[in-house]
N, C-alpha and C positions, 0 to 999 in steps of 0.2 A: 405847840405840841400838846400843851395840856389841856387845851379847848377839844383837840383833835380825839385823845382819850378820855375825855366825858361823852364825847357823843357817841364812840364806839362804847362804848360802857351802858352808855340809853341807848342805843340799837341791839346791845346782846340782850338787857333786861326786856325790850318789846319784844324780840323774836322768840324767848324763854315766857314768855309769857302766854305768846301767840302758841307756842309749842304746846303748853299744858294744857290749853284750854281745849285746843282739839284735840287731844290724847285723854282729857279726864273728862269731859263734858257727857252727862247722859243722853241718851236717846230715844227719851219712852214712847211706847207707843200703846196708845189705852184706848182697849175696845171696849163698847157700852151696846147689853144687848136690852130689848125690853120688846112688853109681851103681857100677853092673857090669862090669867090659869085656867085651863078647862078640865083642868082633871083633881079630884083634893076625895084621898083617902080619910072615910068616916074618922078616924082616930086620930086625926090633926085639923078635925073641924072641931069650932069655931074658929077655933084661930086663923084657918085657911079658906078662903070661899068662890066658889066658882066666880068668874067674873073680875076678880081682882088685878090690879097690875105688875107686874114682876119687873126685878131690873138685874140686870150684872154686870159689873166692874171688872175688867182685869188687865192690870199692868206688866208691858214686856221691855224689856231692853232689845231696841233694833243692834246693837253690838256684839251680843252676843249670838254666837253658832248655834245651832240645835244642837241636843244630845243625842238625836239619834237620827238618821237620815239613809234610807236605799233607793234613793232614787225616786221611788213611788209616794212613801210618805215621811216627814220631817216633824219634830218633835221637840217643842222649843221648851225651856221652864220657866215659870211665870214669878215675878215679885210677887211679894205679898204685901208691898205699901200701897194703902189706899185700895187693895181690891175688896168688894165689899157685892153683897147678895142679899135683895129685900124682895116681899113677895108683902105685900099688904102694906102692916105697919110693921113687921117681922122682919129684923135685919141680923144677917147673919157676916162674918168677916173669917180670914181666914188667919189660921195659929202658925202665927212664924218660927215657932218651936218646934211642931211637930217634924217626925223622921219622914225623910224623905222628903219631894220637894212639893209644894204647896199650890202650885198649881200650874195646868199647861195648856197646849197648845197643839195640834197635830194637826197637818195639810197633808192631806190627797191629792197629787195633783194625776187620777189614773186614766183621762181620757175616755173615749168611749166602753173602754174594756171592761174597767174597777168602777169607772164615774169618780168624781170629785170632790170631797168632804170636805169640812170643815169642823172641829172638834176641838172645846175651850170647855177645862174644868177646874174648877174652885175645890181642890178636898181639903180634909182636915179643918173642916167650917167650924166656926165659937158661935155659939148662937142659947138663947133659952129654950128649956126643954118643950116639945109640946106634944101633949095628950103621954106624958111620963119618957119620950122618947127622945132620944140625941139629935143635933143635924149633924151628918156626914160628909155629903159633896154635895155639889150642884154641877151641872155641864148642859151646855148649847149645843145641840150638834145640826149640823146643817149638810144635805146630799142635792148633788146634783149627776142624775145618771148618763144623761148623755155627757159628762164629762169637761165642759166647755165652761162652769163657773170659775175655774181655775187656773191661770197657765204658768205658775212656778211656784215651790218650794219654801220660798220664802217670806216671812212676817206678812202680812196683807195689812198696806197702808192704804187699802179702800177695801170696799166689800158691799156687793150689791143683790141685796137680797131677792131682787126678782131672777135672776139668773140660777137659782139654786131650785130645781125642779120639783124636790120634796119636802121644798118649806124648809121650817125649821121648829126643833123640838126642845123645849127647858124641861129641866126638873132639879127636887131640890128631895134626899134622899136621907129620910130618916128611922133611925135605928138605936140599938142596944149600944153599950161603950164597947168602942172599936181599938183594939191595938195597930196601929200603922205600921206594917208591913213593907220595907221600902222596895221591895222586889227583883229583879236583874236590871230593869230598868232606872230605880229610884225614885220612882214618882208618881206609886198609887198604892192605896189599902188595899192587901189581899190576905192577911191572915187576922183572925178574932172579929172578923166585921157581922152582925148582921144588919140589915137596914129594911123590914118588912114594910114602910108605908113611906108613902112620896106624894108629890105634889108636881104636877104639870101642866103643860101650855104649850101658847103657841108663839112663835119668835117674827114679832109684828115690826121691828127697826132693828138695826145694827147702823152703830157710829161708828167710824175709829179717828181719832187724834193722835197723828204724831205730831207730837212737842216739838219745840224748840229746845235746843240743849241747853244746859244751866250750867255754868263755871264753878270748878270747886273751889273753895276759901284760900287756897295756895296762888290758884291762875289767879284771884283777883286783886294779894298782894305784890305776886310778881310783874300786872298789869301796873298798879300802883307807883309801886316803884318808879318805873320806865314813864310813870307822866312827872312824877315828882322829879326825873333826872334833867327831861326837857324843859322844867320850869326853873332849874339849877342853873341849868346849862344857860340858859337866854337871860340871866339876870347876871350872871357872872359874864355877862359878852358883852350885856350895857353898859 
């Protein structure tokens, strides 16, 4: 009988563990765009120069819902661990502080009608000043008008940039000190901003990597356990 109750005791600890680990585990999914600058406003040169290479980071949770969604387009918010914007040797990351949410994500899926976008922005960027000026945001945006780059709503765990008919467009948008604005939406600057000189390109790869999920610290003593019950268990039976 009491053999019989350590093993159900190690099969509740396994299944408790197996439970947490799918219920806590994340599921990132981190797009990397990069790209050319072919466009650099006199008053952030030197620091920025034709020809240069661009990159950006940005981290989502495949778990979570969009905030906002009609059918035609979906609007996800973006982490701020690890997403990160460089354009030279110029790196910019984004302020997990700031109001409102820190960066996003919006798919078009409008068919021949609207065509089909793609739309990834870093705001509320930390960066050094250049030519006396703040960084603000940065965003990718990608169009395809016959509508056919896209065929659902949801996180895009690939993305194939020849299918998007109007290329694709970076920039990285700098200005005066901006108060963050979180809007009806909550997740863009729209009051105290200006941003007169930017820096842009052209959007020459898109990667995406979804992860593998990671166990949080609880799943992997609850895991723990349940191997230390089986190793209880078989030594007390010999």
């Amino acid at each position: 009988m009491r053999q019989l109750f350590q093993a159900r005791s190690v099969l509740v600890a396994l299944a408790l563990g197996l439970l947490s680990c799918a219920a806590a585990s994340a599921a990132p999914i981190t797009l990397i765009f990069t790209g050319t600058l072919s466009v650099v406003d006199a008053v952030l040169s030197p620091t920025f120069s034709l020809g240069q290479a661009w990159s950006m980071t940005m981290v989502f949770d495949s778990a979570t819902p969009p905030f906002f969604d009609n059918g035609v387009v979906a609007q996800y918010a973006g982490s701020s661990a690890s997403a990160n914007v460089t354009a030279g040797a110029y790196v910019a990351t984004i302020d997990p502080l700031a109001a409102g949410k820190p960066g996003s994500l919006s798919v078009q899926n409008g068919d021949n009608v609207f065509g089909d976008a793609l739309s990834v922005s870093a705001l509320a960027l930390v960066g050094a000043k250049v030519g006396g000026k703040m960084p603000g945001w940065a965003s990718v945006f990608l169009f395809d008008l016959p509508g056919t780059a896209i065929s659902d709503l949801s996180l895009p765990t690939s993305i194939d940039l020849t299918k998007f008919s109007s290329g694709g467009i970076f920039s990285i948008e700098f200005g005066d000190i901006c108060n963050y604005d979180p809007g009806p939406n909550n997740n863009f600057p729209t009051a105290g901003c200006n941003f007169p000189a930017s820096v842009g390109g052209t959007v020459d790869s898109v990667t995406v990597n979804a992860g593998g999920s990671i166990p949080e610290p609880g799943t992997l003593v609850l895991l723990g356990l349940g191997i230390l019950g089986i190793g209880a268990s078989r030594r007390r039976t010999a």
